[in-house]
C-alpha positions, 0 to 999 in steps of 0.5 A, spaced: 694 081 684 692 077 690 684 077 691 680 074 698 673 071 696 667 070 701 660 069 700 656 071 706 649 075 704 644 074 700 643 080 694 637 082 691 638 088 687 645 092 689 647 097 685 650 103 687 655 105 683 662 107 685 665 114 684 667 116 676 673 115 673 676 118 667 678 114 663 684 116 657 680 114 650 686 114 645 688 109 639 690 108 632 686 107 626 685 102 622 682 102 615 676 101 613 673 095 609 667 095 604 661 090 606 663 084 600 656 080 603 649 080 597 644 080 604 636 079 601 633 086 602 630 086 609 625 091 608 625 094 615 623 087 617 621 087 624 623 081 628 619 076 633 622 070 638 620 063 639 622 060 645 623 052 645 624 047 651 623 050 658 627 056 661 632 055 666 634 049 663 638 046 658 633 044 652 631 052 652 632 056 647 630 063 643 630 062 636 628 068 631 624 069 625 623 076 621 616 076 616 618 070 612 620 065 617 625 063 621 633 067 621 639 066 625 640 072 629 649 071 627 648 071 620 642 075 618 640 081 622 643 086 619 649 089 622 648 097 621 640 099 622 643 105 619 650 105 616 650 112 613 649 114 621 652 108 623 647 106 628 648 099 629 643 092 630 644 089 638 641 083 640 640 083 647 641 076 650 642 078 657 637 083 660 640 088 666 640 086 673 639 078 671 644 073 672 643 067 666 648 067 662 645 067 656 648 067 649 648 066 642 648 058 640 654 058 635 654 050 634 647 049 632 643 051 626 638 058 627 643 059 632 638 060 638 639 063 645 641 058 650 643 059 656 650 056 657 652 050 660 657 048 665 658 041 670 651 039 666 648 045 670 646 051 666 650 057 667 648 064 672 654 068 673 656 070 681 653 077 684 660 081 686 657 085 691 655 090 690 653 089 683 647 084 681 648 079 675 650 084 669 649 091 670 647 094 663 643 090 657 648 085 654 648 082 647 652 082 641 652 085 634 650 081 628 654 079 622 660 080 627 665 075 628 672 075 633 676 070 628 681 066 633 686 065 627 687 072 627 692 076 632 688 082 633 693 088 631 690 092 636 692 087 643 697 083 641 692 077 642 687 072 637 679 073 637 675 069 641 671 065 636 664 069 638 660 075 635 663 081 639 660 083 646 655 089 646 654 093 653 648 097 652 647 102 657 641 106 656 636 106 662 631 101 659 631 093 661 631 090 655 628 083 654 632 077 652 631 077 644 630 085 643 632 087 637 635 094 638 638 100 634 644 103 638 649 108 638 656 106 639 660 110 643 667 107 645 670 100 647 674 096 652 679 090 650 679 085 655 683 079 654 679 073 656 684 067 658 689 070 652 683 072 648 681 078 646 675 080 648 672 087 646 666 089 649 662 095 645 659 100 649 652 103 646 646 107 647 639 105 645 638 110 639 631 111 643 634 112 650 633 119 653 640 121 653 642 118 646 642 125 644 648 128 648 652 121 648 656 122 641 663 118 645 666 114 651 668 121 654 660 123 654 659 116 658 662 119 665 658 126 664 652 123 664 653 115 667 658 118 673 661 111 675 658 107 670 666 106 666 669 104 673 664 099 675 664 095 668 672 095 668 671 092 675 666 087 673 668 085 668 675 084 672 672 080 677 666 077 675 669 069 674 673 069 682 667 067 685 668 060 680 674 059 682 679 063 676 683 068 677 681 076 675 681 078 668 685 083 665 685 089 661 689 091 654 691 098 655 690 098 662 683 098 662 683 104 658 677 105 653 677 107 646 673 113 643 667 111 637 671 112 631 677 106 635 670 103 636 667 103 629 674 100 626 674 095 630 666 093 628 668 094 621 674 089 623 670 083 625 665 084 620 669 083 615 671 076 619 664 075 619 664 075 611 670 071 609 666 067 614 659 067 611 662 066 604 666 060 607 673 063 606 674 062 612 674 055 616 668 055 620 671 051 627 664 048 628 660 055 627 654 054 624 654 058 618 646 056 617 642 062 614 635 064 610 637 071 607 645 071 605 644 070 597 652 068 595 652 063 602 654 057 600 650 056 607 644 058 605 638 054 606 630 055 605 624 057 609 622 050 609 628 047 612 629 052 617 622 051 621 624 044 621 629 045 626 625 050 630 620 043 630 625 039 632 627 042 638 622 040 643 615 045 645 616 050 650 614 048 657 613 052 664 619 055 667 624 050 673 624 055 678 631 059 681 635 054 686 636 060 691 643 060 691 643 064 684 642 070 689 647 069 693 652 074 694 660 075 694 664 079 696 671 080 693 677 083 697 682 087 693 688 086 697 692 090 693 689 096 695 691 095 702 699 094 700 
């Protein structure tokens, strides 16, 4: 598919929808594994952020500690806020309407949110008229991890070596580092530069609507337009950076809850093999506080240490204007 891209206007905010789509939720099931990894309780622990280094920069960094210290948002959080009801724990890395590209830090020890560097620069993603940064709250699930030595028997295709993608679609701009109970509804299966890349689509278990929103069929009830938008940011989203369009496994077609759920229960148990060193690491930092049979785990008093290490936070740079300029993707296909 051929694609014409030109910047010409500033965007502050664009983000009418298009029409609805109805998109065919099928697939099969896989079966289901038992959690293997011992997590100290957390007592319905609640969880607070520490910012180091300056925002937008590339010493910033959101670290997170439960009631006895520091923790690693990827090793312990608890996947499942409710497992019998399967509601599960969202980390919300980038808030809707903003365009920082903010992540889980893999590499380093606590695995803080950092914004992602490119070129020296740290990383905002283009406005794709007529969107503005990321159109729901993005984020990742704990304890999850898309193993890139594994063929995804779902795609074809191996995992991406991250933490699977979260799309929280509930009305509420959530803040960087939130901790959300979410309902998974469905899923989409974008293929990343040969990766697989799944994206779980969620609600906020306190969210208004949560209520009627039990599948993916439900999001198009309520979110007119919402599935249809998503397929075409995620499918154009890199263009304005010089990369082709992204592509879709199954057309672009999402998954129902239950897909949705066997593909978490999988990455989960990637995540264990990976916690438990049964899985080589590939630079991941396998530091955590809580993992009581983790070869990895390490004291409260080590994991201050490297929050204390990183440097004391400071006021935020300003945005260099271009961060709102906004581009127009022509579809050429369409006019064949």
């Amino acid at each position: 598919m051929s694609l014409i891209v030109s910047h010409v206007l500033r965007c502050h905010g664009l983000n009418k929808l298009t029409s609805s789509i109805r998109l065919v939720a099928t697939g099969t099931l896989h079966k289901s594994r038992s959690c293997l990894v011992s997590q100290e309780s957390t007592r319905n622990m609640s969880y607070t952020t520490v910012e180091r280094g300056t925002l937008n920069n590339t010493d910033y960094r959101l670290y997170f500690k439960n009631e006895d210290g520091p923790i690693s948002p990827m090793h312990d959080i608890p996947l499942y806020a409710d497992e019998a009801n399967k509601i599960v724990n969202m980390v919300v890395e980038i808030p809707r309407w903003t365009n920082a590209k903010m992540e889980i830090n893999l590499k380093e020890a606590l695995n803080p949110i950092k914004q992602d560097v490119k070129k020296g620069k740290v990383r905002f993603v283009a406005n794709c008229f007529p969107h503005h940064g990321y159109i729901w709250n993005y984020g990742a699930l704990p304890q999850t991890w898309e193993n890139p030595e594994v063929l995804d028997e779902a795609t074809g295709c191996k995992g991406d070596n991250d933490p699977i993608d979260v799309l929280e679609i509930g009305y509420r701009v959530a803040k960087r580092g939130e901790v959300l109970k979410v309902k998974i509804l469905g899923c989409v299966a974008l293929i990343d530069e040969g990766e697989t890349d799944w994206k779980i689509i969620v609600i906020d278990v306190n969210d208004p609507l949560a209520d009627q929103m039990n599948d993916v069929s439900d999001v198009d009830k309520h979110y007119p337009g919402l599935m249809k938008a998503t397929i075409e940011w995620f499918k154009i989203y890199k263009i304005p950076d010089g990369k082709p369009e992204n592509q879709f496994a199954f057309n672009g077609d999402a998954k129902p809850r239950d897909f949705a759920l066997r593909i978490v229960e999988e990455v989960n148990q990637h995540w264990q093999n990976l916690i438990k060193r049964d899985a080589p690491a590939g630079g991941i930092s396998c530091a955590n506080t809580t993992i009581a049979d983790s070869p990895y785990k390490i004291n409260v008093e080590a994991a201050e240490e490297v929050i204390n290490k990183t440097p004391e936070p400071l006021n935020a740079l300003e945005l260099d204007p271009i961060v709102d300029k906004c581009y127009f993707v022509e579809i050429l296909q369409d006019k064949l």
